[in-house]
N, C-alpha and C positions, 0 to 999 in steps of 0.2 A: 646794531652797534651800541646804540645807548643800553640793553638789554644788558651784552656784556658787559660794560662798565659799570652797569648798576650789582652785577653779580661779582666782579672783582674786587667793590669796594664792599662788598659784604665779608666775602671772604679775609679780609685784608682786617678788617673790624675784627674777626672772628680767630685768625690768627693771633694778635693785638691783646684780644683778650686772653688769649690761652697763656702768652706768655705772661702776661699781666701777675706779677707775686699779689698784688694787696686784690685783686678779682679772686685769685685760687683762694686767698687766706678768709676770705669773705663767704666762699661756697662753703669750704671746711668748719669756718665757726657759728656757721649757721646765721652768717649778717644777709640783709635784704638787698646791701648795695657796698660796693667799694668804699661809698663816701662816707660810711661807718668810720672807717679809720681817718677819717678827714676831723670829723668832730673828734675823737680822743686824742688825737695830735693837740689839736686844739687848745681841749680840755688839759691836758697834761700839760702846757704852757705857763696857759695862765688863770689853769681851777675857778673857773667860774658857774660848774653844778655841781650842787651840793646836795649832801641827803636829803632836804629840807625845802631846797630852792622850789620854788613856783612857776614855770616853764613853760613858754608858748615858742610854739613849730612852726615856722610859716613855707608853703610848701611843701609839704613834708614827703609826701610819696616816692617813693614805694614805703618809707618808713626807716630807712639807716639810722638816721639822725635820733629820730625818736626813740630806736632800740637800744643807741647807747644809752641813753636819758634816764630811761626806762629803767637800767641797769643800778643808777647810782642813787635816782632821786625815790626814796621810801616814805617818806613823811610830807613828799609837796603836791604838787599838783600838776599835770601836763595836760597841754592843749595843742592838740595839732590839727592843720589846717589846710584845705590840699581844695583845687576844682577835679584830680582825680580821686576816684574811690580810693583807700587805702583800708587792706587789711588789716584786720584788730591787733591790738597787742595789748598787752595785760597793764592795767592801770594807767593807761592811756588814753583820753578823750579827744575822740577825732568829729571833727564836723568839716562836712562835706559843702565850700562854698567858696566864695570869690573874695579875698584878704580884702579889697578896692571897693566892695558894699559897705556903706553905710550902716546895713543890718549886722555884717559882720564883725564893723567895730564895735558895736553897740554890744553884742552878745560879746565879744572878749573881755570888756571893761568889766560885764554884768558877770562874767567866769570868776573872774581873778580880782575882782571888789579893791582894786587899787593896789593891790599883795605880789603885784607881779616881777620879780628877781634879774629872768632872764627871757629874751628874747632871741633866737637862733633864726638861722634863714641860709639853706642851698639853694635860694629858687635861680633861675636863670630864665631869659626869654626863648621862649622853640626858635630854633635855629631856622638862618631865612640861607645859609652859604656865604653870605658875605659879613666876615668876623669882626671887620668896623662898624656894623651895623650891628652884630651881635652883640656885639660889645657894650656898644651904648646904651641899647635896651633895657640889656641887664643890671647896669648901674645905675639908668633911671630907675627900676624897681628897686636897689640898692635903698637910692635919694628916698622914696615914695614911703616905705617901710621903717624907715631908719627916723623920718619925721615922724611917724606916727608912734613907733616906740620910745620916743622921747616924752609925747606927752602921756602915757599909760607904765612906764616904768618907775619902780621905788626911785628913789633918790640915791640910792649906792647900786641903782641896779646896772646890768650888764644887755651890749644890744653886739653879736655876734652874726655876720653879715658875707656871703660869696660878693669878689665885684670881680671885674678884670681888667688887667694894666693897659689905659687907652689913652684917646685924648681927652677924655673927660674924668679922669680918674681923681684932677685937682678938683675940681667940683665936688666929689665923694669927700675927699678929705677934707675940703673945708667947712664943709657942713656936719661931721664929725667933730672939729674941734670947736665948732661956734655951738654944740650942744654938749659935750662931755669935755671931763677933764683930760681925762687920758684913754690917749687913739693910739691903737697899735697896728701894724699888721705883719702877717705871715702867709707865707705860702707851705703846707704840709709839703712831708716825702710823700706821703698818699697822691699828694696833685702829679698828673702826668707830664713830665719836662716840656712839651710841646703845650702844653697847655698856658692861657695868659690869665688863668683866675691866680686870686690870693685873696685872704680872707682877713676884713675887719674885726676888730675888737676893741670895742668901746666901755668904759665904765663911769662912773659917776656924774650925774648930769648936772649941768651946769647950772645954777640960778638966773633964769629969762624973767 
């Protein structure tokens, strides 16, 4: 019985994705992930990479994020950052580690020598089933990331962030606007209507 059900929700996934427009448009354009078009929604909003910008990925795997990036930024620099392996991509520097080491902030700082523009982040916590629980998870890594890009970002930079609409989602926000000037959020067409993400956007930080 459970066998079944574990086969019907595959299938059901599997349908889901077929009709899915931004998964076909994603095989077709040669993107690694739907959530490709999640960051140029994004981006297209409210232009915050630039040819030039200096770019850290947190998260990054399979790589979506970073191949728009990749796309725009010519003259800056990218770091992406993933505990899984993640396939190369051309002017793209991936290190393979845990964002919540100590070693790993130290080597981002030691990347980007204080130069650092923008900060992005799809990460989410692995799903436990129960979506109030996912929820929070994910916006404590939200909290977790978003402090720490506060003290490693320029002073006009950008800290671009998944969370999802919960009971802790005023937490996220007020800790956005006790660090930056201006907080936005959006939720792309790309996001799945069932879905409860929407994505932060934060710019200029605040003098602490």
């Amino acid at each position: 019985m459970k066998k079944s059900k574990r086969v019907k929700k595959s299938n059901s996934w599997k349908i889901k994705q077929h009709r899915d427009q931004f998964f076909k448009k994603s095989k077709i354009l040669g993107y690694r992930s739907r959530a490709s078009f999640k960051l140029i929604e994004l981006n297209r909003k409210f232009k915050f990479i630039k040819n030039n910008s200096n770019l850290l990925d947190l998260g990054s795997y399979p790589g979506g994020w970073a191949q728009v990036a990749s796309e725009i930024v010519t003259n800056g620099k990218i770091l992406t950052i993933d505990i899984k392996p993640m396939k190369p991509l051309k002017n793209v520097h991936f290190k393979k580690c845990d964002i919540f080491d100590q070693t790993t902030k130290d080597y981002i700082e030691d990347f980007f020598k204080r130069e650092l523009d923008v900060v992005i982040s799809d990460m989410a916590a692995n799903t436990t089933g129960n979506k109030t629980l996912d929820s929070i998870r994910t916006n404590q890594l939200c909290l977790e990331i978003m402090s720490f890009s506060s003290k490693i970002l320029k002073s006009k930079g950008v800290f671009v962030s998944k969370l999802f609409m919960g009971e802790d989602f005023l937490e996220v926000k007020n800790l956005a606007k006790s660090l930056f000037k201006e907080v936005n959020f959006f939720k792309p067409q790309s996001s799945r209507n069932e879905s409860k993400e929407t994505y932060l956007h934060c710019k200029l930080l605040k003098s602490l």
